[in-house]
C-alpha positions in Angstrom: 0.0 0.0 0.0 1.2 3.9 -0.4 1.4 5.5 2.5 1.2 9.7 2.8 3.9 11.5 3.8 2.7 14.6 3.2 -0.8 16.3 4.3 -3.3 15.5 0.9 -6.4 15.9 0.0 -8.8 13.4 1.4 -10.8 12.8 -1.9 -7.4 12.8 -4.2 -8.1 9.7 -5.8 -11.9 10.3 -6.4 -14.3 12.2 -8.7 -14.9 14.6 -6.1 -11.4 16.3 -5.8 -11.4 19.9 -6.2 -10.2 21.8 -9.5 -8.9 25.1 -10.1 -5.6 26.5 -12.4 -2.2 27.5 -10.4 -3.2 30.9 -11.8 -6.0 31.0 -9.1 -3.1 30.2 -6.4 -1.4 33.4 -7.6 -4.6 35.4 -7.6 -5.5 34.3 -4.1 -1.6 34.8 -3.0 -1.5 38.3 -4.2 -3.9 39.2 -2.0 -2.5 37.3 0.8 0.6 39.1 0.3 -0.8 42.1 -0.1 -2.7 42.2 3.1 0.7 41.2 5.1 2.6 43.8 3.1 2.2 47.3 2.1 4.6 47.2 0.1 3.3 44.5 -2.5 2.1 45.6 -5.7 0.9 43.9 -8.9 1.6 45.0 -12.5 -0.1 43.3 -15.2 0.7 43.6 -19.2 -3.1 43.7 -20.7 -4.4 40.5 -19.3 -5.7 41.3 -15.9 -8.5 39.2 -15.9 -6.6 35.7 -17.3 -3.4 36.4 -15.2 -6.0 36.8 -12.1 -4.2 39.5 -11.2 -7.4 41.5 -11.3 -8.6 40.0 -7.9 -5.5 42.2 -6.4 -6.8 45.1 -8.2 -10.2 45.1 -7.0 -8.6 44.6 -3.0 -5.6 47.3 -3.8 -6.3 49.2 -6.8 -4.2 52.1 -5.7 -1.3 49.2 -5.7 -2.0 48.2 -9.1 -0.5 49.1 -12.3 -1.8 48.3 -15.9 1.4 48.7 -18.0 -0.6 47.5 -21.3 0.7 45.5 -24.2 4.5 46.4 -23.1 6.1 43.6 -21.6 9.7 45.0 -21.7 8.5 47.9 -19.8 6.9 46.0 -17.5 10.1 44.1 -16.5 11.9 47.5 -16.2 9.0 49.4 -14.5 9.1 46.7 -11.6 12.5 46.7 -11.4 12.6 50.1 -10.6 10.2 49.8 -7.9 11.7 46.8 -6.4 14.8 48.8 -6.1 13.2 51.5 -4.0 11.8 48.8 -1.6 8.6 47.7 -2.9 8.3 44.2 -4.0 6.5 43.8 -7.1 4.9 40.6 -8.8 5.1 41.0 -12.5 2.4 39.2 -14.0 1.6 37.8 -18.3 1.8 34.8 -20.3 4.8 32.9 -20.2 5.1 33.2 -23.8 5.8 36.8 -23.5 7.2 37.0 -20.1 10.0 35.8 -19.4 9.5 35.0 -23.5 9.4 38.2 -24.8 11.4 40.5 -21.6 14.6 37.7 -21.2 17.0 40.7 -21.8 15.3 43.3 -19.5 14.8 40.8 -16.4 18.2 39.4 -16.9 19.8 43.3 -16.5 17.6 45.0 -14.7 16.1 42.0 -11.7 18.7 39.8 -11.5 21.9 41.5 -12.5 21.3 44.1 -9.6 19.7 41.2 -7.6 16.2 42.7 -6.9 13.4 40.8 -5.8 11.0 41.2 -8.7 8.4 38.3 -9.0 8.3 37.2 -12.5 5.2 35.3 -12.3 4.6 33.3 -16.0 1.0 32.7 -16.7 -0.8 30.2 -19.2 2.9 27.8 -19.3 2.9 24.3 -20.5 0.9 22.4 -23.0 -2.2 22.8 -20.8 -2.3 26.1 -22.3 -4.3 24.0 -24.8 -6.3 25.8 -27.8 -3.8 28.6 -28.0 -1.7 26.7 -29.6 2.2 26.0 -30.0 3.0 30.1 -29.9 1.5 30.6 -26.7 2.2 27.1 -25.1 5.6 28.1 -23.0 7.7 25.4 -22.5 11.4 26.8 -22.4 11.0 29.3 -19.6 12.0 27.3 -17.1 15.3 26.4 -18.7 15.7 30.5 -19.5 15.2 31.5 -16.0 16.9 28.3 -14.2 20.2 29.5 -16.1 19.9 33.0 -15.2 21.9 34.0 -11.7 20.3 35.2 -9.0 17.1 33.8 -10.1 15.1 31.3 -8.0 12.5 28.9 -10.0 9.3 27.5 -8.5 7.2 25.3 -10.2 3.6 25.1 -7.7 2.1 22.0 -8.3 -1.2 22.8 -7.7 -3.6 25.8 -7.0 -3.2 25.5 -3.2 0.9 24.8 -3.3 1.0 28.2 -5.7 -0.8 30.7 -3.4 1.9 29.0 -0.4 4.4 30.1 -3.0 3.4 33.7 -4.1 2.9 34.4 -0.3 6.5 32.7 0.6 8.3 34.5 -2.2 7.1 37.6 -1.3 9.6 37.5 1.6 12.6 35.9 0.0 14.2 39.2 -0.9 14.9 37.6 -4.1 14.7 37.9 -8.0 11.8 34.9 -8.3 10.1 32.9 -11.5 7.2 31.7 -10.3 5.2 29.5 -13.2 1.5 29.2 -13.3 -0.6 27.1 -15.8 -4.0 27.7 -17.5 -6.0 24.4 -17.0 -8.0 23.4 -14.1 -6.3 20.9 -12.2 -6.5 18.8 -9.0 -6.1 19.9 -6.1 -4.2 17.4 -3.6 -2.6 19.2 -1.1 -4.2 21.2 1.8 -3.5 24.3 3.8 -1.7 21.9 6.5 0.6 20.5 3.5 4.8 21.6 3.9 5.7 24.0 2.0 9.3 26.1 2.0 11.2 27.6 -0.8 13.9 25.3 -2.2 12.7 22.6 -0.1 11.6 19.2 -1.6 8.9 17.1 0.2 7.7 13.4 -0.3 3.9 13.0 -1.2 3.6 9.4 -1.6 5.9 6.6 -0.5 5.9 2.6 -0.7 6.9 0.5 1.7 9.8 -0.9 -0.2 10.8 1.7 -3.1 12.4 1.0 -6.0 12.1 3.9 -7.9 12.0 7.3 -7.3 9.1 10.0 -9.8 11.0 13.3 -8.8 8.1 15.8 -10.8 7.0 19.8 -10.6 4.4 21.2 -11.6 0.6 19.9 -12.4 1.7 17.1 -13.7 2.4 16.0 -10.6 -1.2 14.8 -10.1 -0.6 12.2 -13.0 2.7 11.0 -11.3 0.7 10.0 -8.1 -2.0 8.4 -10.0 1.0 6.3 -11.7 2.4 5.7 -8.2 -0.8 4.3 -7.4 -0.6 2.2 -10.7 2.8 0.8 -10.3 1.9 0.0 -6.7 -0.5 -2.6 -8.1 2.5 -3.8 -10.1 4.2 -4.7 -6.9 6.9 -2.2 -8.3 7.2 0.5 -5.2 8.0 3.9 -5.3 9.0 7.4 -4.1 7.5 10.8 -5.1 9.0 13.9 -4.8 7.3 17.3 -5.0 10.6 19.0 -6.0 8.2 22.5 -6.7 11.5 24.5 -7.0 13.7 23.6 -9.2 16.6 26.5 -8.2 17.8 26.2 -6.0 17.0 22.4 -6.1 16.7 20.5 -3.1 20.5 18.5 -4.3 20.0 16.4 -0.3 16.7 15.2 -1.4 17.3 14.1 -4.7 20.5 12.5 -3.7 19.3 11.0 -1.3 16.5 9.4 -2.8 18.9 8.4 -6.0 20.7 6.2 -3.4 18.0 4.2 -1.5 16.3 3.4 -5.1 18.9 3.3 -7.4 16.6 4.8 -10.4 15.2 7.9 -10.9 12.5 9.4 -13.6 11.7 12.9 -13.5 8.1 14.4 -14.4 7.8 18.2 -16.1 5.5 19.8 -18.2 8.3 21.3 -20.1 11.8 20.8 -22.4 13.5 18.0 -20.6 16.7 20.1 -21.6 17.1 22.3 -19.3 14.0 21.9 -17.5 14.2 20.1 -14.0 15.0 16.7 -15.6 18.3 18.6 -16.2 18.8 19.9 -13.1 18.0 16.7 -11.3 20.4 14.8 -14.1 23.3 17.1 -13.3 23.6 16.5 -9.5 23.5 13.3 -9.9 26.1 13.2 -12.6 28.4 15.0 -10.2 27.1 13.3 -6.9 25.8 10.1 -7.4 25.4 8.7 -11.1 21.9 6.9 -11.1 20.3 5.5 -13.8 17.1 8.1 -15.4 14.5 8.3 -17.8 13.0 11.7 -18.5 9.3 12.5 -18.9 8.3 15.6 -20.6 8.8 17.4 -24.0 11.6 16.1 -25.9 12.7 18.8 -27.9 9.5 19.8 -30.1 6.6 22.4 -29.9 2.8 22.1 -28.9 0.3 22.5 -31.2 -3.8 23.2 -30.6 -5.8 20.9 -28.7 -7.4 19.8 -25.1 -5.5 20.0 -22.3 -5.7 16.3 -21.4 -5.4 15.4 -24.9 -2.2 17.4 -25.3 -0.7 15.5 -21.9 -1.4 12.1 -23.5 -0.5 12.7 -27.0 3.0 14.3 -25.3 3.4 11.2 -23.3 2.7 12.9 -20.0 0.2 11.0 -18.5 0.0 8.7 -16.0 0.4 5.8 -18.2 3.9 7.0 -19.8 5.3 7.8 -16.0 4.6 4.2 -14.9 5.9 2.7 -18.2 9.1 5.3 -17.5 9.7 3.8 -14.4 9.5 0.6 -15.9 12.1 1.8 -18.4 14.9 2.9 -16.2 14.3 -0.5 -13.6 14.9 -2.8 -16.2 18.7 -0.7 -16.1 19.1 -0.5 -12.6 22.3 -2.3 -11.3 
């Protein structure tokens, strides 16, 4: 049997679990924030009302800027503020931020190490009838390589408003990723939650294979935990929600006590957190890995779901993943 180590949802594996996007996370964490804070503000690039960053405006409108269709400027204009103390979440689609802004967040947040919030909206395939253009799935790579830059990747609507209201206080330049679709909810209030700390949601009594995964993909890893379980194959799954700086103890860790390792994203596997995860173990404990994700192509128009099977994200692929990389363990 799978045993919780974490605090989930009672009804995770039934038809009554609760839905919502991340993006209602950030909405509700805004606010959060922005109650705790004063010195919290929101400043959007034309899309309000998708971003969610509208239910901040309507609580703080005099903390609220509408920069419009300028996403450069809006990179620059909350650097600025950040610098004179405020801390500023930075809010559009992926696509276009950190897609369209790379330069002006890499000179102007991170090269003078100011805590802007670079919060990427609509990411990942889930983005679904918008098609390959607006279907972000290299900004994790981009912002993971940038210095000073930490990367968090909530895996649900519940783990992202923990996230927007714990990165408001890391005095640091932040990427914080937020998808589209509606989702499951598994966690709780009473769940863990830290900043560049990993936590286990599901473990078997004997592991034998750890599904290290970020993002909302992580509800199909536990659904393929639960699959593999009936296989008699046991394993380990690891919220690793930020991928910089990644929790290395964790991983490690659970790279030696199962001695195989697949990791889970809804994003390029270069660069993505199957790349982070791939080189600390290269350099601290070489483990055998298969990497679930996008392997280096774009998305194209469709349903969310539809999109995570045809992309060989779904629960399915992860279990036959694992199955993969145990038939190379030593």
């Amino acid at each position: 049997m799978l045993n919780k180590t974490a605090k989930l949802s009672d009804k995770i594996f039934t038809k009554d679990i609760p839905m919502a996007p991340t993006r209602d996370g950030f909405g509700k964490g805004t606010v959060e924030a922005g109650k705790a804070d004063p010195n919290v503000v929101v400043l959007c690039a034309d899309l309000t009302e998708s971003t969610r960053a509208e239910w901040f405006q309507k609580e703080f409108p005099e903390r609220f800027i509408e920069i419009g269709v300028a996403e450069q400027n809006l990179a620059t204009v909350g650097a600025g503020m950040a610098a004179v103390g405020k801390i500023p979440f930075i809010a559009s689609y992926a696509a276009f931020s950190p897609g369209r802004n790379y330069e002006q967040i890499r000179t102007t947040s991170a090269l003078n190490n100011v805590p802007v919030k670079v919060c990427g909206m609509h990411a990942g395939v889930q983005t679904g009838p918008d098609g390959a253009t607006h279907q972000m799935l290299e900004d994790i790579s981009l912002m993971r390589a940038m210095p000073n830059m930490v990367v968090i990747v909530p895996g649900d609507a519940e783990e992202a408003r923990k996230a927007v209201v714990a990165s408001a206080k890391n005095g640091k330049p932040t990427y914080l990723r937020f998808g589209r679709a509606k989702e499951p909810v598994f966690t709780t209030p009473e769940t863990p939650y830290e900043i560049g700390k990993a936590y286990e949601l599901w473990r078997s009594e004997k592991p034998q294979v750890a599904l290290i995964g970020c993002g909302a993909v992580l509800y199909n890893v536990l659904t393929a935990a639960a699959e593999l379980e009936k296989k008699g194959i046991g394993s380990v799954v690891l919220n690793s929600h930020t991928v910089k700086p990644l929790d290395t103890k964790a991983v490690v860790a659970l790279a030696k006590e199962c001695g195989a390792v697949v990791t889970i994203e809804e994003h390029q596997v270069n660069g993505g957190l199957g790349g982070a995860v791939a080189e600390t173990l290269a350099r601290e404990c070489p483990t055998p890995m298969e990497f679930v994700g996008m392997h280096d192509e774009f998305g194209q128009s469709g349903e969310a779901d539809e999109l995570m099977e045809h992309y060989g994200m779904g629960a399915s692929h992860i279990a036959e993943a694992a199955s993969r990389v145990l038939q190379r363990k030593a």
